[in-house]
Backbone as CSV, one residue per row, in Angstrom:
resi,resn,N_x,N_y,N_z,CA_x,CA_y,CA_z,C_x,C_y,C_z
1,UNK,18.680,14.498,-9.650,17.588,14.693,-8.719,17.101,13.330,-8.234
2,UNK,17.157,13.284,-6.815,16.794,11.937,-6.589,15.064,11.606,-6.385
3,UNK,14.661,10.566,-6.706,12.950,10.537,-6.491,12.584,10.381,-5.574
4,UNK,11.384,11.449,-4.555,11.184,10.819,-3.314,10.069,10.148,-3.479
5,UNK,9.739,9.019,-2.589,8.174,8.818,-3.441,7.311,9.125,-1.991
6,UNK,6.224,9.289,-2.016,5.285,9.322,-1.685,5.170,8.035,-0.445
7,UNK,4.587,8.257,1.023,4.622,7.255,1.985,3.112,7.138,2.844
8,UNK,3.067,6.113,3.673,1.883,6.112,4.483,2.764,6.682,5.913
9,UNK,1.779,6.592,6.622,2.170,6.393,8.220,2.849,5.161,8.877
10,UNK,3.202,4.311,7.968,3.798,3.244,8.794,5.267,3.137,7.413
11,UNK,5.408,4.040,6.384,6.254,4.203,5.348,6.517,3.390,4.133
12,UNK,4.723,2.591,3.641,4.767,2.103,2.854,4.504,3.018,1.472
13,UNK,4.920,3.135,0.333,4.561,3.744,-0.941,3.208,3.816,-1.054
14,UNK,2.215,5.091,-1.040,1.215,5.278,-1.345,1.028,4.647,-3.150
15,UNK,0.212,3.910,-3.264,0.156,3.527,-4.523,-1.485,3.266,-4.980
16,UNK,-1.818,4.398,-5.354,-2.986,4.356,-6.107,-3.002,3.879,-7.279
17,UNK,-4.447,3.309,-7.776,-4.425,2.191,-8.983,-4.793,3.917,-10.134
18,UNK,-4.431,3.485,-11.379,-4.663,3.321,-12.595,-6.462,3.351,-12.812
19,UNK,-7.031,4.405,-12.977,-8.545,4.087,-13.267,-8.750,4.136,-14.755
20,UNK,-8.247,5.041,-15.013,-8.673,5.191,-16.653,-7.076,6.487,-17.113
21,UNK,-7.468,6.562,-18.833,-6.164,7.700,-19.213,-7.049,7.537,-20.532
22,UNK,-6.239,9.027,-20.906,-6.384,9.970,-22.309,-5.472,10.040,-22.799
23,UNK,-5.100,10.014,-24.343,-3.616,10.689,-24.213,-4.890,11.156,-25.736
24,UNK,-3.348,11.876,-26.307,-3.656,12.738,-27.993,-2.604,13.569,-28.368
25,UNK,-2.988,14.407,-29.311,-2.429,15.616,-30.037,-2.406,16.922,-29.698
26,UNK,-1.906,18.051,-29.474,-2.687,18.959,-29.337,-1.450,20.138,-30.604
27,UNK,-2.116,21.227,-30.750,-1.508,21.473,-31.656,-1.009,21.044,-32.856
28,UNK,-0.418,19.702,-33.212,0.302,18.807,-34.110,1.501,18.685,-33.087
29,UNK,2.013,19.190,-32.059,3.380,19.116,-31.913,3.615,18.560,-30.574
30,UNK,2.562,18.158,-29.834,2.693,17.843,-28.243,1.801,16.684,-28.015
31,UNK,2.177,16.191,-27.045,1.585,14.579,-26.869,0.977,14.921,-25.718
32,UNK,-0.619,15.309,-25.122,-1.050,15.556,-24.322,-1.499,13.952,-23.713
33,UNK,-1.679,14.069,-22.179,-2.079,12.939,-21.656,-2.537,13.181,-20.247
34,UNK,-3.723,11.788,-19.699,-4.611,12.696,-18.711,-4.420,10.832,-18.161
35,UNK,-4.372,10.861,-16.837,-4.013,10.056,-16.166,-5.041,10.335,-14.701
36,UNK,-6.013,9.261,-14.401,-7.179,9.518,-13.286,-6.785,8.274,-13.207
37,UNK,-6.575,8.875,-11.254,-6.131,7.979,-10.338,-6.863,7.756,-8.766
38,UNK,-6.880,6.637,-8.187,-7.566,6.887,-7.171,-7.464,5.272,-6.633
39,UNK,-7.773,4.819,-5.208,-8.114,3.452,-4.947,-9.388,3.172,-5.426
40,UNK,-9.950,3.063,-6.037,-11.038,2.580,-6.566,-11.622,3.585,-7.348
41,UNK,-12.920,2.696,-8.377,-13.386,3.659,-9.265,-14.337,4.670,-8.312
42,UNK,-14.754,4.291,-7.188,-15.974,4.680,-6.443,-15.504,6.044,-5.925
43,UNK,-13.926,5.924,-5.456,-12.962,7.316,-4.905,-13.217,8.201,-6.214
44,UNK,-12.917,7.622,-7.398,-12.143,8.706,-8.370,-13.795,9.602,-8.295
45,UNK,-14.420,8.968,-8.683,-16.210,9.454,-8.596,-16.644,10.667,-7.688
46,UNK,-15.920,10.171,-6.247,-16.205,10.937,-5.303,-15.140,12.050,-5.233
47,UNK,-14.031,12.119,-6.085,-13.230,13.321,-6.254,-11.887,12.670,-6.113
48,UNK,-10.934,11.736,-6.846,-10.173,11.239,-7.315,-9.243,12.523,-8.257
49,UNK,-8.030,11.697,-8.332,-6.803,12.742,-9.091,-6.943,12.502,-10.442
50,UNK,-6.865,13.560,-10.719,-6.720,12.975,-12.818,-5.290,14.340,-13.120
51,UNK,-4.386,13.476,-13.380,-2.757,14.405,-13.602,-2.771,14.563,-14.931
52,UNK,-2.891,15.867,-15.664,-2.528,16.090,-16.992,-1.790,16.473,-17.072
53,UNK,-0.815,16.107,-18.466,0.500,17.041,-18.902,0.370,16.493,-19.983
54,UNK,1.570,17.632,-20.999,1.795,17.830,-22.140,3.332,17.223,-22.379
55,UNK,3.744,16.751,-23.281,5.288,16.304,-23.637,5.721,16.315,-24.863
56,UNK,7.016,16.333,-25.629,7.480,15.873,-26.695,7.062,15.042,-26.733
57,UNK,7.402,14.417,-28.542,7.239,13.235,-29.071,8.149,12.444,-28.546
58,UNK,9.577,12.725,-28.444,10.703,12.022,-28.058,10.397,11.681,-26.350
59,UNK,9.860,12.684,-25.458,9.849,12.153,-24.288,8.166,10.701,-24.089
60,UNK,7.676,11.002,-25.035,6.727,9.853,-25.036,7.090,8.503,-25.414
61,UNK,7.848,8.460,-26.514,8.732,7.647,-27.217,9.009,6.481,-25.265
62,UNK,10.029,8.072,-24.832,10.847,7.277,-24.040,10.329,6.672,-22.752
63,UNK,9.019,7.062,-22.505,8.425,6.919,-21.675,7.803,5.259,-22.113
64,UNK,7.732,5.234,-22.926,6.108,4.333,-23.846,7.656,3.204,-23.729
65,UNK,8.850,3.361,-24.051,9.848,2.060,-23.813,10.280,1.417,-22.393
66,UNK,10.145,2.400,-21.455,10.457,2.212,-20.205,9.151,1.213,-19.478
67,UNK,7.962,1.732,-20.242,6.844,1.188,-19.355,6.543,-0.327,-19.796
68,UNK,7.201,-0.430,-21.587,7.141,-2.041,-22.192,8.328,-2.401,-21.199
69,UNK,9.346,-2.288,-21.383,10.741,-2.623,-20.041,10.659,-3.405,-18.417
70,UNK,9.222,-2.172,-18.421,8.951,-2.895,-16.969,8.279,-3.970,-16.921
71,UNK,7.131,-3.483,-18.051,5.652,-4.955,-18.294,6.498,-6.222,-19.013
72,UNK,8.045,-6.036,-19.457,8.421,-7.132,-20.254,9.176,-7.788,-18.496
73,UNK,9.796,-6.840,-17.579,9.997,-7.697,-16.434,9.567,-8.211,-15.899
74,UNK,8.177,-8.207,-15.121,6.757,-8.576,-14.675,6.792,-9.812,-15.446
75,UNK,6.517,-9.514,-16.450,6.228,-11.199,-17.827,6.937,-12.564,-16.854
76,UNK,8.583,-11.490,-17.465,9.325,-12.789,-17.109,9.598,-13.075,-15.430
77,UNK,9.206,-12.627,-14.597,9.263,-12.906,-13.510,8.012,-13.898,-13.158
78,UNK,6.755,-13.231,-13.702,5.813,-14.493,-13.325,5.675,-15.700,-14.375
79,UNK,6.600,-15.683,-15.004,6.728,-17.139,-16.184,7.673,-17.941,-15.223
80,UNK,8.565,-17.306,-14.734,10.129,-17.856,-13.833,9.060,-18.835,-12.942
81,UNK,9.739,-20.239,-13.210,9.921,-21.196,-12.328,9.834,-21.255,-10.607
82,UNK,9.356,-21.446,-10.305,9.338,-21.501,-8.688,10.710,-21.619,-8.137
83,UNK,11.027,-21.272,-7.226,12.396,-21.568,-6.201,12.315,-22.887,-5.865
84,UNK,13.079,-23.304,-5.584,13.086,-24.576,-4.476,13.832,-24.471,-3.062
């Protein structure tokens, strides 16, 4: 399945920030998690997205490695030396 993402009117990636998240337990057996999103805290206030879902342990696992993966690329890209 390929990912489509999300666009503006001129076809840049809609990319809303990160306001806040939940995660936990539910049952003993599921990794619930709550993700509120919005351009600013002032949007989420005024009626902002908050995406919940439920997952395995194993799909959290794999999730929780992918997202160190990316924050470990970021690292080393802004440590990297300038061009010349």
């Amino acid at each position: 399945m390929e990912l489509k993402w999300e666009t503006d009117e001129a076809g840049n990636i809609r990319l809303p920030r990160l306001i806040g998240y939940q995660s936990g337990v539910a049952d003993g057996e599921m990794l619930i998690c709550q993700l509120r999103v919005a351009n600013s805290v002032d949007e989420f206030r005024a009626g902002g997205t908050a995406l919940q879902w439920a997952m395995s342990a194993d799909q959290g696992r794999q999730i929780a490695r992918q997202l160190i993966e990316a924050a470990d690329q970021i690292d080393q890209i802004s440590k990297a030396p300038p061009a010349n």
